[in-house]
TINU-123786 format. One record per residue (C-alpha): x, y, z. Coordinates in steps of 0.001 Angstrom, whole numbers, plus 500000, padded with zeros to 6 digits. Layout:
BEGIN
NODE      x      y      z
NODE      X      Y      Z
...
***
This chain:
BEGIN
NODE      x      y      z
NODE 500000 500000 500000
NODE 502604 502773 500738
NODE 504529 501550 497197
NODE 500904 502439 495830
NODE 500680 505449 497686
NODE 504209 507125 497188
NODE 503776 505751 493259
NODE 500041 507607 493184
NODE 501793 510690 494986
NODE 505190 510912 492022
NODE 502234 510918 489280
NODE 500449 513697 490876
NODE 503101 515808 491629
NODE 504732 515161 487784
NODE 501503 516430 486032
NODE 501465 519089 488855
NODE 504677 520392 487547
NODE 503926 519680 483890
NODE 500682 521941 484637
NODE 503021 524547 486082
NODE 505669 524495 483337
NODE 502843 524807 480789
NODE 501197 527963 482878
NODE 504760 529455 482763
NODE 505156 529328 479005
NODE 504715 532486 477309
NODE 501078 532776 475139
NODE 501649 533169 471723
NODE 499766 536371 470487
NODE 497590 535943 466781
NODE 498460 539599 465633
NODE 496225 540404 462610
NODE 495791 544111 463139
NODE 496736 547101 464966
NODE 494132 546350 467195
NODE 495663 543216 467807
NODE 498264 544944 469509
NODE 496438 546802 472342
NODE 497440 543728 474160
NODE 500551 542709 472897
NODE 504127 543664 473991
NODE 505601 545851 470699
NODE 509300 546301 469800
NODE 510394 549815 468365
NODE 513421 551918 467889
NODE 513590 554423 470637
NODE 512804 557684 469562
NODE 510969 556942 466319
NODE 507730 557898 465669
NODE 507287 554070 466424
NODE 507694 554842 469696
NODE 505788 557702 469869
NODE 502626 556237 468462
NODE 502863 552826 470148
NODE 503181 554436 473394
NODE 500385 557013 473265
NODE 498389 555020 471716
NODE 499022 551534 474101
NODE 500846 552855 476879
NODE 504697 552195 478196
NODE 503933 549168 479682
NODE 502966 547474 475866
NODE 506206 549242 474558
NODE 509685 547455 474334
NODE 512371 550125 473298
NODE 515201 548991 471651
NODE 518430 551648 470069
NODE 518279 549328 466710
NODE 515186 548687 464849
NODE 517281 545234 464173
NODE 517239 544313 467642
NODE 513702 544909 467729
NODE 513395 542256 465125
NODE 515621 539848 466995
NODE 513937 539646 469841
NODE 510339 539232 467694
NODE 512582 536306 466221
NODE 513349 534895 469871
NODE 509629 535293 470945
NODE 510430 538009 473097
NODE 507880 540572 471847
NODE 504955 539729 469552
NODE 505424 542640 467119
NODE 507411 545505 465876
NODE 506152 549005 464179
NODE 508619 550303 462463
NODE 509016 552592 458865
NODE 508205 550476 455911
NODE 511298 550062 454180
NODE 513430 549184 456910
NODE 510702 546831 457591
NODE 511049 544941 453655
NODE 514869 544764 454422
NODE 514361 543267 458218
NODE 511764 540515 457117
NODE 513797 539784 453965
NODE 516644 539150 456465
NODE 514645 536822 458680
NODE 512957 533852 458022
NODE 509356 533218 459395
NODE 508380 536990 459628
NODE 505633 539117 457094
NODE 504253 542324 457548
NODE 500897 543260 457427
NODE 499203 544515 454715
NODE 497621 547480 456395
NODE 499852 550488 457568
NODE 499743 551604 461185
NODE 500056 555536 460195
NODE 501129 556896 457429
NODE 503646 559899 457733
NODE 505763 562807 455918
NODE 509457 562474 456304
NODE 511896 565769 456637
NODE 515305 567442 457459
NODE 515299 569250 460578
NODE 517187 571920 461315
NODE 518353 574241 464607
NODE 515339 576638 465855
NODE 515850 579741 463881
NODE 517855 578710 461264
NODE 515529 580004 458666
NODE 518285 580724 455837
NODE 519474 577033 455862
NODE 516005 576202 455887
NODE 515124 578107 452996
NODE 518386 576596 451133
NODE 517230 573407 451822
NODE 513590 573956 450804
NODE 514602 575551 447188
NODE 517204 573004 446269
NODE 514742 570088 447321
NODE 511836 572055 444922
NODE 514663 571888 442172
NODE 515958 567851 442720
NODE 512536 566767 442747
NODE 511243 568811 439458
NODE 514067 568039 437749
NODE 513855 563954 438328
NODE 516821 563520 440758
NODE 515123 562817 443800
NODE 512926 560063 441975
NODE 516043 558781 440706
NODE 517278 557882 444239
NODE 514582 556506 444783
NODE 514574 554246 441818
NODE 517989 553089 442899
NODE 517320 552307 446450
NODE 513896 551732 446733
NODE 511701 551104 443567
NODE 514893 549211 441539
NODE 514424 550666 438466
NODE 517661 552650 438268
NODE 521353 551341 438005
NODE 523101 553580 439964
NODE 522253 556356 443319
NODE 523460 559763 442636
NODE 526493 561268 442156
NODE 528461 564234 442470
NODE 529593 566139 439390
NODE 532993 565806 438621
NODE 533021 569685 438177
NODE 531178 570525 441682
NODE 532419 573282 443635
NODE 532478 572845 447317
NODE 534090 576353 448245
NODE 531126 577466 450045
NODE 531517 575862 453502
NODE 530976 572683 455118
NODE 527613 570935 455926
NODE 527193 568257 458784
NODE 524298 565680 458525
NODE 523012 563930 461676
NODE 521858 560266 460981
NODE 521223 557075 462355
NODE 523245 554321 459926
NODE 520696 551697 461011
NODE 517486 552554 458350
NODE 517820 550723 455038
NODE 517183 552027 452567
NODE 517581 555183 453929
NODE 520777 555518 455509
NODE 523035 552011 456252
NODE 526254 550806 455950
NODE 527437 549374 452862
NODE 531127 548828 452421
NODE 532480 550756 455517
NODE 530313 553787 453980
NODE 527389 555611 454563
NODE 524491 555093 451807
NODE 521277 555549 451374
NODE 518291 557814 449873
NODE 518602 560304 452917
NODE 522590 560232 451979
NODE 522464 560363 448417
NODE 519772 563213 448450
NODE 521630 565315 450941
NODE 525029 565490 448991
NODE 522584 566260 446228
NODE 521701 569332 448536
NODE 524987 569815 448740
NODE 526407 570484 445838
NODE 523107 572582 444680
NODE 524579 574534 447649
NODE 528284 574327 446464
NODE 529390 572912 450272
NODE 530953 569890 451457
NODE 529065 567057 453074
NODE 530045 565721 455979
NODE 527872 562519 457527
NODE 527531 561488 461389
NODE 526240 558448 462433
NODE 524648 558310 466114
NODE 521870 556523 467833
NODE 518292 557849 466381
NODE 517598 560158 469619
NODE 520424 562296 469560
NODE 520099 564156 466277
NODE 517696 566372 467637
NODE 519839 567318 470366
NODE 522893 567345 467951
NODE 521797 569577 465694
NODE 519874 571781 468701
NODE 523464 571853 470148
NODE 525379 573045 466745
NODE 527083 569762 466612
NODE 525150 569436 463091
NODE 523608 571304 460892
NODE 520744 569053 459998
NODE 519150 565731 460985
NODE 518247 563383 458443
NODE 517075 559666 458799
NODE 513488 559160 457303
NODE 512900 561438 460092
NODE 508851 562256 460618
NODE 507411 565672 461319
NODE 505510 565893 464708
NODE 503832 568336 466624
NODE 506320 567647 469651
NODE 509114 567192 467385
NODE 508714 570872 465744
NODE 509066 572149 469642
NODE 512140 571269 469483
NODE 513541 571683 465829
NODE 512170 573595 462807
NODE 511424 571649 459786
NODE 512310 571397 455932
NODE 509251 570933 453219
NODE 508507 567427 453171
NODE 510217 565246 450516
NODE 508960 561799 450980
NODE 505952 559651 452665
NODE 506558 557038 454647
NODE 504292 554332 456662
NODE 504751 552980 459545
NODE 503795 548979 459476
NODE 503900 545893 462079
NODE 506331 543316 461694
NODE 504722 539805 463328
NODE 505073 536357 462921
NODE 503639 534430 460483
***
């Protein structure tokens, strides 16, 4: 009888802790839609309008920051998080990269990119804003695009061999983590953002001059002189333009979830 008893007591204790250890394992979330996510745990890039979004609209504690938009995926990959909201085309490289992910068909927000500049820097501003009117009548902003985005074009831009650069220096804020539009590709800096600013450049006759930094300090770079513009597929917000004046827009972006499938 106490065989039976201690045999009876093993069994009950085993499923006990095979009831436990299947409690402890984490759900797996079905994310179909952004209102899928109201009660899901979502990866973004810290500072992005990613984060900005997910947070007002879900609140800190549904909001896993990360400094690289690839980490963000990585831990989607290693069940971590159950989604990511990031900017589109980052998005197409990061799923392309990593087996087993899609992203949805419906954007979460749709969004204008800029350059931002130092408050009160109103003639760099207007530079900007001309020389971006001119690249994108004349073709060459579509161009970069073609190359890095779209595929239909050979080559990104580049410089004429008879540019003059006399008229000064310019510094560009980025974050080297956003293909397509700023990354590293053979120990250089490339990318539409990249490409269209030294197109700004040399409409301007001055020398560019590219820094890479973590997403959330190129506001406070160029707000600090450090640069003289931010650019990295960088969205124009209400709390953003408190802090930094604004070119015109030159692209639109979406921001879309990244999930399993």
């Amino acid at each position: 009888m106490k065989l039976k008893k201690l045999i009876s007591v093993m069994l009950i204790g085993a499923c006990v802790c095979s009831m436990a250890a299947c409690g402890s394992k984490k759900e797996e979330k079905k994310i179909e839609s952004a209102d899928d996510l109201k009660d899901a745990k979502i990866g973004v890039q810290t500072g992005t309008t990613g984060d900005i979004y997910c947070s007002d609209d879900f609140g800190d504690d549904h909001v896993e920051r990360f400094n690289k938009g690839a980490d963000a995926v990585q831990a989607l990959v290693k069940g971590k998080i159950d989604a990511v909201v990031i900017d589109n085309e980052p998005a197409k490289a990061f799923v392309d990269a990593n087996d087993g992910r899609k992203i949805l068909e419906t954007p979460y927000v749709e969004e204008d990119y800029a350059m931002c500049f130092k408050k009160g820097n109103t003639e760099l501003e207007d530079k900007f804003n001309a020389a971006i009117k001119e690249l994108k009548e004349d073709g060459t902003f579509d161009k970069i695009v073609g190359y890095y985005i779209d595929g239909t074009e050979e080559k990104g831009y580049e410089s004429p061999a008879d540019v003059d650069h006399s008229n000064g220096k310019l510094v560009m804020a980025t974050n080297a983590a956003f293909e397509p539009y700023e990354y590293y590709e053979d120990n250089k800096i490339v990318g539409v953002d990249v490409d269209f600013a030294q197109a700004i450049a040399d409409k301007l006759g001055m020398e560019l001059t590219v820094n890479d930094m973590e997403f959330d300090s190129i506001i406070a770079a160029v707000d600090s002189g450090k640069a003289d513009f931010g650019a990295a597929g960088m969205t124009v917000t209400k709390e953003r333009e408190k802090q930094v004046d604004f070119s015109d827009s030159y692209y639109t972006g979406k921001q879309m979830i990244i999930v399993k499938k």
